[in-house]
Backbone bond lengths (Angstrom), bond angles and torsions (degrees), N, CA, C in turn:
res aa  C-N    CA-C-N  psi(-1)  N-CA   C-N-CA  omega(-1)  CA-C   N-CA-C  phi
1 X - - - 1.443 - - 1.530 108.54 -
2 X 1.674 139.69 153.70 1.070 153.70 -123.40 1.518 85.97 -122.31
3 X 1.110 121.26 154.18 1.336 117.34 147.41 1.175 142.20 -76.87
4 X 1.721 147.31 129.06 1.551 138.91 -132.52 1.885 84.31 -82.62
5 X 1.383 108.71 160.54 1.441 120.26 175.31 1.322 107.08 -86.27
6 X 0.738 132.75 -12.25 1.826 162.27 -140.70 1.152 110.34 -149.14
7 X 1.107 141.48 124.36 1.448 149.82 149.16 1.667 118.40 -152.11
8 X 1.420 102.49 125.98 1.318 130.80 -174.08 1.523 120.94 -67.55
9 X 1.243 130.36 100.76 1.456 144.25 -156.61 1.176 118.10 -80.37
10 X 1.662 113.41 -42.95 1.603 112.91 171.61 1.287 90.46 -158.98
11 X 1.782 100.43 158.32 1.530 90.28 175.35 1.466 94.80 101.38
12 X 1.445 109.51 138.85 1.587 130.54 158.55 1.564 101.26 -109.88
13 X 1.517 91.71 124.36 1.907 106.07 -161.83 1.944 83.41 -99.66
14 X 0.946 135.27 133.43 1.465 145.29 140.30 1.444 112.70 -37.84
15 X 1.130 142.83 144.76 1.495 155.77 154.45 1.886 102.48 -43.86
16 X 1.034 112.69 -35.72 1.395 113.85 -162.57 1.825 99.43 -83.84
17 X 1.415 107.96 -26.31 1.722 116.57 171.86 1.303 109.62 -109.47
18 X 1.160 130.22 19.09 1.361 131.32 134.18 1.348 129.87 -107.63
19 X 1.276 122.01 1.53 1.475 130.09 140.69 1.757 106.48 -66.80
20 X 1.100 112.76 -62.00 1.625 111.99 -150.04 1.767 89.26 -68.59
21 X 1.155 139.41 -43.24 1.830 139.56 152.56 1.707 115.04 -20.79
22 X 1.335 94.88 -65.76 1.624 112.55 -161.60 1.808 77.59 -83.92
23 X 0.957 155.69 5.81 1.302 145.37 174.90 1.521 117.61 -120.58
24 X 1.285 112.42 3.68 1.843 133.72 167.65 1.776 110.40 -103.50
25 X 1.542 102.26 -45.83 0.872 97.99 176.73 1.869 130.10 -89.90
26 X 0.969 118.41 -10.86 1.527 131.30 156.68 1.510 97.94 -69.32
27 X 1.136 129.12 -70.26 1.692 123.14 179.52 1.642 124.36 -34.83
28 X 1.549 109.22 -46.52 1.726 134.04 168.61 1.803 101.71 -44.43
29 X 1.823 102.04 -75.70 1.142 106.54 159.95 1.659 141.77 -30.28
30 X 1.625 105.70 -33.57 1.500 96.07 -160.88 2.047 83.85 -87.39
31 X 1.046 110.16 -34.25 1.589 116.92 -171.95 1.676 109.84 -61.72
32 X 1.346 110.00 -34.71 1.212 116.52 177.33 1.973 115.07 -61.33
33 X 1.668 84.50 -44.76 1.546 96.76 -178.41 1.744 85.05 -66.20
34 X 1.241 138.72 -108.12 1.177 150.95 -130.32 1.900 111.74 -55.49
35 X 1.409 97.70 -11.43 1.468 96.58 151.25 1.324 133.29 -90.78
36 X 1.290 103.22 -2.41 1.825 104.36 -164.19 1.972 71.49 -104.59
37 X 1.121 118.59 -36.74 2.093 92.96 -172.85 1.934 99.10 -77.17
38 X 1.072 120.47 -6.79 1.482 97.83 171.98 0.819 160.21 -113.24
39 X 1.461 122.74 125.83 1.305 130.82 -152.24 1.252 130.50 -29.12
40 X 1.701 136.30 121.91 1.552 142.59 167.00 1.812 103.44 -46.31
41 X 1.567 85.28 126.89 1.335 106.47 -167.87 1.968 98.38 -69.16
42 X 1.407 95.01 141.61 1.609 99.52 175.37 1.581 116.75 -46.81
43 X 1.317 104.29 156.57 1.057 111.34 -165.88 1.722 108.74 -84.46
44 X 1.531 137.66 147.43 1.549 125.09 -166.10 1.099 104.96 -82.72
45 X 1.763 134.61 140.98 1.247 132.38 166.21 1.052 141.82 -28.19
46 X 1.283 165.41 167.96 1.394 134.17 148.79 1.591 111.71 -77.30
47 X 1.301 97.95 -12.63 1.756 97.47 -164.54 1.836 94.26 -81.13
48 X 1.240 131.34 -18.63 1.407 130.70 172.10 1.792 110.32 -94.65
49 X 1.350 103.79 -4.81 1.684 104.30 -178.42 1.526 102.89 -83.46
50 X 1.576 107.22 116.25 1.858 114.50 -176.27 1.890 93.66 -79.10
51 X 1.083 128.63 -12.71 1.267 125.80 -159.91 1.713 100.99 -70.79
52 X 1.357 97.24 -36.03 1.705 99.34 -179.43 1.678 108.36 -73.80
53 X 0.829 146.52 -3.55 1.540 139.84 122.70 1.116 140.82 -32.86
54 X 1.462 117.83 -60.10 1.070 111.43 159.15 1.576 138.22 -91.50
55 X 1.214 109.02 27.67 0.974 126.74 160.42 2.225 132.88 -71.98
56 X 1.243 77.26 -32.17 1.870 108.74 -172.09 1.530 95.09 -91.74
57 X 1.802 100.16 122.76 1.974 113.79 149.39 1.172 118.82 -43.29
58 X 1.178 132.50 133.23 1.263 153.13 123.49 2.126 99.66 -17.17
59 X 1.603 107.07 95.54 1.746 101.29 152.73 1.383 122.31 -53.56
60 X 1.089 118.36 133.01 1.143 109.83 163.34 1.781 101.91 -116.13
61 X 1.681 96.37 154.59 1.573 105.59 -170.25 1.255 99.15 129.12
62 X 1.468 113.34 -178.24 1.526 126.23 -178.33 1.523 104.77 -72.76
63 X 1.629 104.12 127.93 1.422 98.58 -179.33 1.209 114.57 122.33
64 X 1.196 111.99 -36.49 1.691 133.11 -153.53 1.648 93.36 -57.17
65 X 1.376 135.43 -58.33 1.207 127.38 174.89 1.268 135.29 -31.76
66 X 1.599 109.88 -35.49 1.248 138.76 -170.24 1.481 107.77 -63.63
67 X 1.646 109.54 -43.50 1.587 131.31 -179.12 1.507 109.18 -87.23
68 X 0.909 102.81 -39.59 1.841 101.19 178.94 1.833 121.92 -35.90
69 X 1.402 95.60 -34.13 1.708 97.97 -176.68 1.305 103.03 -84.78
70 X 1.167 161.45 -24.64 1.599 156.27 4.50 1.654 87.75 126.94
């Protein structure tokens, strides 16, 4: 016979708290599995990345307004 995956340390656990246990931890598990198969979310456009805005000087000179929204 195998050894239990589970074993109870102290304490007389009820059937009804070793369901609701063995029923957290199968759930933990199934999330664990179904995050490790899913796919890395696409990567963001640059044309939706605001970061490249503020990245860029302010021209100064004639015009400069024109570039500011830019």
């Amino acid at each position: 016979m195998s050894q239990p995956v589970i074993r109870i340390e102290r304490g007389a656990a009820t059937p009804e708290e070793l369901a609701a246990v063995l029923a957290v931890v199968t759930a933990r598990a199934a999330a664990a599995a179904a995050a490790a198969e899913a796919p890395a979310p696409a990567p963001a456009s640059a044309w939706t990345d605001r970061a490249r805005t503020m990245t860029r000087t302010p021209r100064v000179g004639a015009g400069a307004w024109k570039s500011s929204a830019w």
